[in-house]
Structures are given as structure tokens and as C-alpha cells.
N, C-alpha and C positions, 0 to 999 in steps of 0.2 A: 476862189482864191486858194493857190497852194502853195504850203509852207515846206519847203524841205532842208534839208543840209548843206552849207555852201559848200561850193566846191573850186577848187582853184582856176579853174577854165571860166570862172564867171568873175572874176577879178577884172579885167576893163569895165564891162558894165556895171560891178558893185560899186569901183573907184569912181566912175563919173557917176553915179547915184550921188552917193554921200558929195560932190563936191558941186553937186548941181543943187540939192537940197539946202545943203548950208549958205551958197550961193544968195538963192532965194531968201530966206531966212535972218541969214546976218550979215550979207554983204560978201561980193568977189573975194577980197582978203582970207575972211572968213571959212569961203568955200575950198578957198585951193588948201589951206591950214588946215584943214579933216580931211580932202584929198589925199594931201600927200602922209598924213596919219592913218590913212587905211593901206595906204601903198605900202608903206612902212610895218605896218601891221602883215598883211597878207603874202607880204615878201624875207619877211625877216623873221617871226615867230615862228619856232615848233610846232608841230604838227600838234603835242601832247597839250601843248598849251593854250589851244587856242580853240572855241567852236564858236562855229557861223549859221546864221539859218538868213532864206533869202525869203521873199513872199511873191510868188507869180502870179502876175493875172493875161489872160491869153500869150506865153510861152514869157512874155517879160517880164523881167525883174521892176517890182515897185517898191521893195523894201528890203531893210536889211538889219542885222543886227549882230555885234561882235560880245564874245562873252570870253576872257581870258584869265589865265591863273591868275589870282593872289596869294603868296606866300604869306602868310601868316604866322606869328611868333607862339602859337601855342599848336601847330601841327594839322587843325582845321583844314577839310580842304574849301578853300577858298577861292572864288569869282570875283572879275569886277567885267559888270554891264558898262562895254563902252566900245565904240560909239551906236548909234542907233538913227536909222534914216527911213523916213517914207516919203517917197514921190509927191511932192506938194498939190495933183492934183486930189492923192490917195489919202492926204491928213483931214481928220475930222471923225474917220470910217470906222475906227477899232483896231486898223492894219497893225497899229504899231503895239496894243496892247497884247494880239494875238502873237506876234513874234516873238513878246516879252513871254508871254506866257507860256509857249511850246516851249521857251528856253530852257525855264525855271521846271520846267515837268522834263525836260532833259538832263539838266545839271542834278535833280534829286535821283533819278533812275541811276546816274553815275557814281553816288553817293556823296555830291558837293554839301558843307552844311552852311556856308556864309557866303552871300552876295550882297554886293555895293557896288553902287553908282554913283554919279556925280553927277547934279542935276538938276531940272526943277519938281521940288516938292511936291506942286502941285498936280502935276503929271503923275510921278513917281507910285505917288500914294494909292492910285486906282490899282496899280500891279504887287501889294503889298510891301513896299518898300517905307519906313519909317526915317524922319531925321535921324542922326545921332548927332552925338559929339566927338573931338578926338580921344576922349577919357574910354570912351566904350570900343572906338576899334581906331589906332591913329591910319589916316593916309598916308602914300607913298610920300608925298610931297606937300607943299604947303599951298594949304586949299585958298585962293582968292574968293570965294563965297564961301564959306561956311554951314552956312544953313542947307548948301546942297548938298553935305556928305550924308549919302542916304543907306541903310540896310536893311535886308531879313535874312532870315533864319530858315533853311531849306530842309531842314530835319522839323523833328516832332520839339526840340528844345528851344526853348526862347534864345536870343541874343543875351550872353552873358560879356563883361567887358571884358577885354584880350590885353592884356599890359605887353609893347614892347613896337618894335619897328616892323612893319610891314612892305612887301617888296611886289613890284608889278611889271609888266612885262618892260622889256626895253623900248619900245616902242611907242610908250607911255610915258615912258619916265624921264618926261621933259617937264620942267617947271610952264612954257605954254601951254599946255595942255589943262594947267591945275590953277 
């Protein structure tokens, strides 16, 4: 399996990834509603704002995964892990751990210090990512679970709580999405 960098020229196959995964997953509806959120993604963000890494196996793409600015109100540079897809024949394997984790080893090289996701916990927590509350770092939007606003801390310093409003990419910053 190899992990590399996206790159814009793999945008059809990353766009039907993600919408054939979620497809799978959580119904056509579903699928095409993170489809057209990577499309939107990959067509519409900064270059500065945005990294992608894809996961090959024999020249095709099986996975993928987007990591984009959070603004944050104390000057942090800050991430949010979204969205995140492996080929439903490739989930089980680690695929998706390992994209997470080349990510996190790239966002610190860069010198990111906060990443969050939105997610399931239970997943979350094998790649170091812990609950929070809104008290410790608010979301963009107004989270419909709760319990999945998840972070860590990509420096040597623990998660300290951030007072104040926080801003994500546009293409995110739909109340569906949260």
C-alpha cells in the first residue's frame, strides 16, 4: 500500500471514492451528500488550506483522506480531519488508521498544534484523538452529536481550552454537514 499526497488530477476517482463509500455505509442520499462535499472541497479551497493524502494499492486509489484549516481564536495553527473514506472492500485493514496517521506526522512537520474531527469516538480514539466539549475548543457550527467533537494536541503541549469562535473552511461550513 502507498500513501502519498493528493493531487488534483485524482479528483474524479477521490469524488466517486467518498460517494461510493458512504453510499455503502449510510445509504445513496448519503453518498451523494459527501460526494458533492469533496467536490466542493477539492474545487473550491486554497491550495494553502487544504492537504489531502490518497492510499494506493496496485496504481488505485482505496482511500482517502482531507485535512483543512481551522481558524482558531487564540492564533493555533489549527486542522480539522474531514472527511475520511476507505474502499469498503479495504475497511477492517488499518488503511484508514495509516492515512490518519501519515497525516498527523505531516500536519506536526508543518508545525500544526490542534486537530479535530467529528466522529465516531470509538474509531477516533485508536489515532489519538480524545472527546471534548464545546468549553475546551467550540465548533464551527452546531454539532448534532456531541459526543463526536473529538481532538489532539499535535505539539509536545497538552489541549489547553481556547475561549471564543472558531472558523472552517467554506465548504464545510454547512449546518448538514454538523
Amino acid at each position: 500500500m502507498l500513501l502519498e499526497l493528493f493531487s488534483a488530477n485524482q479528483s474524479p476517482a477521490v469524488i466517486q471514492l467518498f460517494t461510493e463509500v458512504f453510499s455503502d455505509s449510510e445509504g445513496k442520499e448519503e453518498g451523494q451528500l459527501i460526494g458533492h462535499l469533496v467536490t466542493d472541497i477539492v474545487a473550491n479551497t486554497k491550495a494553502e488550506d487544504l492537504i489531502g493524502f490518497v492510499a494506493l494499492e496496485d496504481k488505485e486509489i482505496v482511500a482517502s483522506i482531507f485535512f483543512s484549516r481551522l481558524v482558531l481564536p487564540n492564533k493555533q495553527a489549527g486542522y480539522i480531519l474531514s472527511p475520511v473514506a476507505v474502499a469498503t472492500r479495504q475497511q477492517g485493514k488499518g488503511v484508514g488508521q495509516k492515512l490518519i496517521n501519515a497525516g498527523i506526522k505531516h500536519l506536526r512537520a508543518l508545525g500544526g498544534e490542534v486537530l479535530v474531527t467529528y466522529g465516531d469516538p470509538s474509531f477516533y480514539s485508536k489515532v489519538g484523538f480524545s472527546q471534548i466539549s464545546q468549553d475546551m475548543i467550540k465548533a464551527p457550527l452546531v454539532l448534532s452529536h456531541p459526543e463526536g467533537w473529538l481532538a489532539q494536541s499535535l505539539s509536545e503541549e497538552p489541549l489547553v481550552p481556547i475561549t471564543g469562535e472558531t472558523a472552517c473552511i467554506e465548504a464545510l461550513n454547512h449546518q448538514k454537514y454538523w
